[in-house]
Every structure is written in C-alpha cells, then in structure tokens.
C-alpha positions in Angstrom: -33.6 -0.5 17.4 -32.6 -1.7 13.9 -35.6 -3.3 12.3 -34.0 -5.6 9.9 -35.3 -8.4 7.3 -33.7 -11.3 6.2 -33.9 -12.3 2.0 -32.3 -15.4 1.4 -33.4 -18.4 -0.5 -32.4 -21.0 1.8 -34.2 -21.3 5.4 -31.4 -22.4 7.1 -29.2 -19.4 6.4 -32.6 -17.7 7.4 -32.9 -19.8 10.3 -29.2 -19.1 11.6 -28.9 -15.3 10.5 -31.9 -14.6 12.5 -30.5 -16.8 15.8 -27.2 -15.1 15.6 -29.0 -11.4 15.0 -31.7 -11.7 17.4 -29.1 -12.2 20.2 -28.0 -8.7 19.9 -30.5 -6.4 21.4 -30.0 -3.5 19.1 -31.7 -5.3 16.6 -34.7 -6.8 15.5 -35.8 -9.8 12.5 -38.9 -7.9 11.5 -39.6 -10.1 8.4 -37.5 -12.5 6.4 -38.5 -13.6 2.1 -36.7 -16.4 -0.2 -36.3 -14.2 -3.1 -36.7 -10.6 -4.1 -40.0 -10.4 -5.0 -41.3 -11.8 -1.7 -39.6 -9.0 0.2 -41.1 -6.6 -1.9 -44.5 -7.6 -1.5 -44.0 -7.5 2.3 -42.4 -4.2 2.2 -45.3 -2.0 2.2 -46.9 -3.9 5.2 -43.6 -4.8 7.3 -41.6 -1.3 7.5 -37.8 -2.0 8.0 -34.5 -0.4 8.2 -32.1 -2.5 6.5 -32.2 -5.5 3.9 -29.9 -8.0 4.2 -30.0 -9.5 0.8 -28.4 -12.4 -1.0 -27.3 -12.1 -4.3 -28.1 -15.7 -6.4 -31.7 -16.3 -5.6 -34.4 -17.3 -8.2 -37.6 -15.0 -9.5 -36.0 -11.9 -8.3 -32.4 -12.0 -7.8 -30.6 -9.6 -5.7 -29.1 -7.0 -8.1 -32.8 -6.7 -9.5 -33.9 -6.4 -6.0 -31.4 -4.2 -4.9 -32.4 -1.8 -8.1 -36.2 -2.0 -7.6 -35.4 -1.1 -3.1 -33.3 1.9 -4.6 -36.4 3.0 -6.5 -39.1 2.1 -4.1 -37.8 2.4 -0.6 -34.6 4.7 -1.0 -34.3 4.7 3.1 -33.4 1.4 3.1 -30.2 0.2 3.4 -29.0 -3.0 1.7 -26.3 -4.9 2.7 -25.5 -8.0 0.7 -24.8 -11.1 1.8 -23.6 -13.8 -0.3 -21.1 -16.9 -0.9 -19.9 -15.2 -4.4 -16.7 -12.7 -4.3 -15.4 -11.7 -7.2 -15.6 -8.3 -8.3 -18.0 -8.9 -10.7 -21.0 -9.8 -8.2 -19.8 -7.4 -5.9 -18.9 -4.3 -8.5 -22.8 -5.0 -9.7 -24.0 -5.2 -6.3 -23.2 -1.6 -5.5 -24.2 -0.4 -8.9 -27.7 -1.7 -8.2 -27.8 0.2 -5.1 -26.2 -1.9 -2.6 -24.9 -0.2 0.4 -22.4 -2.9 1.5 -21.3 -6.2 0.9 -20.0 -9.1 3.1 -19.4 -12.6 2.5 -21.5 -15.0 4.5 -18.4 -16.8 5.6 -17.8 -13.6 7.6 -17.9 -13.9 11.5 -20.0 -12.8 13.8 -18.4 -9.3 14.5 -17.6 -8.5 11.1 -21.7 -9.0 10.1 -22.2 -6.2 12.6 -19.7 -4.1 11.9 -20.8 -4.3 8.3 -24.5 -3.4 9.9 -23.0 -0.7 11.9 -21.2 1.2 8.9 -24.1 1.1 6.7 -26.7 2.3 8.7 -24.3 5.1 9.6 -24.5 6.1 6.0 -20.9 4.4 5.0 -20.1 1.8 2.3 -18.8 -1.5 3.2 -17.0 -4.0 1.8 -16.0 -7.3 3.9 -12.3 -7.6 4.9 -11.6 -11.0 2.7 -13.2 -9.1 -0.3 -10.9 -6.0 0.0 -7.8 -8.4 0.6 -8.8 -10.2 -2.6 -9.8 -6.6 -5.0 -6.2 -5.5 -3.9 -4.6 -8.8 -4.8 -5.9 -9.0 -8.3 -4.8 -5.1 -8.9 -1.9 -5.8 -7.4 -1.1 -8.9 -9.5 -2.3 -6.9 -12.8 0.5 -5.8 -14.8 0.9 -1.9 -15.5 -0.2 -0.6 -19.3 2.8 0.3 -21.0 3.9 3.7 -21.0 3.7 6.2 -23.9 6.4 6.2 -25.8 9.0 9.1 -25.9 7.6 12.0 -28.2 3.8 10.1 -28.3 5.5 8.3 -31.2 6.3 11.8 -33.1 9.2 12.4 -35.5 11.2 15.1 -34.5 10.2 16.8 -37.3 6.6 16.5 -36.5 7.8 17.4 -32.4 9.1 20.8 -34.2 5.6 21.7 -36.2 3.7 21.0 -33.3 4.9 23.1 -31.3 4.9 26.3 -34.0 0.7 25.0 -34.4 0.5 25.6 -30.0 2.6 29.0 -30.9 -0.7 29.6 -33.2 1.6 30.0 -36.4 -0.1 29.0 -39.7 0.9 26.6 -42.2 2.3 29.3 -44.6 3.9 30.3 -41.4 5.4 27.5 -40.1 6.5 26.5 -43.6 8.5 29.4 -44.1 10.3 29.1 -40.5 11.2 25.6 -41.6 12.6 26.6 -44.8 10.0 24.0 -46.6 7.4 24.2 -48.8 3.3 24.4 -47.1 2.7 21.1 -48.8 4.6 19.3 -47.0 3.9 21.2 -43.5 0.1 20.4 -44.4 1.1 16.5 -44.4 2.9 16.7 -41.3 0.4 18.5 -39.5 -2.0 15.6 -40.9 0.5 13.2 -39.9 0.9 14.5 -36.1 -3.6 14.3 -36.1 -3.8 10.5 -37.2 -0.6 9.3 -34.5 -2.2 11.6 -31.9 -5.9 10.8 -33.1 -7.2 14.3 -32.2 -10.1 15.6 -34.2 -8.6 19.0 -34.9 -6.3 21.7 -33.6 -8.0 22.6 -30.5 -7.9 18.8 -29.4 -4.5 18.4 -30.5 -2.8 21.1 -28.6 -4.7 20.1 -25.5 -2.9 16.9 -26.4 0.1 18.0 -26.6 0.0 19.8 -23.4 -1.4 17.2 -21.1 1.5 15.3 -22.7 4.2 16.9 -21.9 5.2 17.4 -25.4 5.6 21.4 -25.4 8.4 23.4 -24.6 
C-alpha cells in the first residue's frame, strides 16, 4: 500500500485527486495540506510515502517545499502536480528535489503511471511535457559552427603547431626564416583569438579542435 498525501491549495483538486486515487486499492490518502508548510507540520505525525505536490501555492510554495522534503524526509518521493509547463517550473521542480512531474490536465492512467515510476525509483516527466521540451529544442536553431582554422591565419595555423611540437620561440623563429619578435606576437596573437590562458591551455585547444596535424 502506497500511503500518499495530497498538497494543493485548492480543495476541490483535493477533493477530486483523493476520489480518483482512493478508487485504486494500492493506495491510500493518508493526509492532504493547502500549502507547503501545512504538510510539513503534519509530516512528523502522518508518515507517508509519496507527496503529490503543486507548484504555485502561497506561504510555502512547492519548489521550497520540495527543497525543505529533500532535507527533512529524503524517503519521500515527490511528484509534482501542477497547471504550469514550461521548462522553467518544471527544470526547478526537479532541481528542488522533485522526483516527477505531471500536469494536472493528465488522465487518469498517466497520474498512476507517473506514481508507479517514481516510487520505483525513476524520474518522470508527463507525456505533453516531453512533447513540448522536444518541440522547443527542436525549433531552436543550432549555434553556428566554428569557423575554419578557429579564425587563425595560416601563418599563425603554422606556429601553432611548432608550439604542440614543443619548439621555442627562438626555435620556431629560425624554422620560419623570421625574426623571434615577430613569432612572440603571433604566438600572443593565436592566445587572444583562442582565449587560452597559456600554452598548456592552448595546445589542449588546439587538439580538441582539430587544428593539429
């Protein structure tokens, strides 16, 4: 038996969640609180298994509650339930310690399922909210690619790779048939377009680039 409790600020979402959830046999409304801080107090008295927990609620909104049941009661599940879906509430939700979230448009079966995969240890997110995450990611456009080189001369493509061969300045100035001055300025050059701090981070660079032969 699932002992659940019910935190909503509205009685008749109360009211109905506890009709619909009582008909099932595998579970049990041990309690039920209009905000956070209600539940809480009732807690230590009124043992339960899983939280179904609404987000907007006044005094002690759900990610605060969410935060202070991760802290005080880390054997409870939560499972939030709540009108708002954008990634926002939902992406805060599970930071606060949320185990699943599900809107309460949701039907019947998809509540328990969401019950189901949470007290079996799995995160859940309702099937509308996925479809919606995916459709915004989908719809947002790709950041440009790199360019070519990572914006390097050819010039400065050449003295970076004799700096990953470990060659000096002197070094690389004399294979280059130029003076050290001016391999000093390209190496400089190569640090600010790459913004590395030094030649360790800049050959890493380099190489996670694809800019070494």
């Amino acid at each position: 038996m699932i002992r659940l409790f019910l935190v909503d600020d509205h009685k008749i979402i109360r009211d109905g969640l506890r009709s619909l959830l009582e008909a099932e046999p595998t579970l049990e409304v041990v309690g039920e609180a209009s905000n956070g801080e209600e539940l809480l107090d009732q807690l230590a008295t009124t043992p339960a298994d899983l939280v179904l927990l609404d987000v907007n609620m006044p005094t002690l909104d759900g990610f605060a509650t969410a935060t202070r049941l991760h802290e005080q009661y880390p054997a409870v599940r939560v499972l939030a339930l709540s009108m708002l879906n954008d990634e926002t509430h939902v992406g805060r939700m599970l930071e606060s310690g949320a185990h699943g979230y599900v809107l309460k448009s949701a039907g019947k079966l998809e509540i328990f399922q969401a019950i189901e995969a949470v007290m079996a240890g799995r995160p859940y997110l309702g099937a509308e909210i996925g479809i919606s995450l995916l459709t915004k990611a989908l719809q947002t456009p790709a950041p440009p690619e790199p360019a070519k080189g990572g914006g390097l001369s050819k010039r400065e493509l050449e003295v970076l790779q004799l700096i990953a061969e470990g060659l000096t300045n002197a070094e690389i100035a004399d294979k280059l048939f130029t003076s050290k001055r001016t391999i000093e300025t390209h190496r400089q050059n190569i640090i600010e377009k790459t913004q590395t701090k030094n030649t360790a981070a800049l050959i890493r660079y380099a190489a996670r680039s694809g800019l070494l032969q």
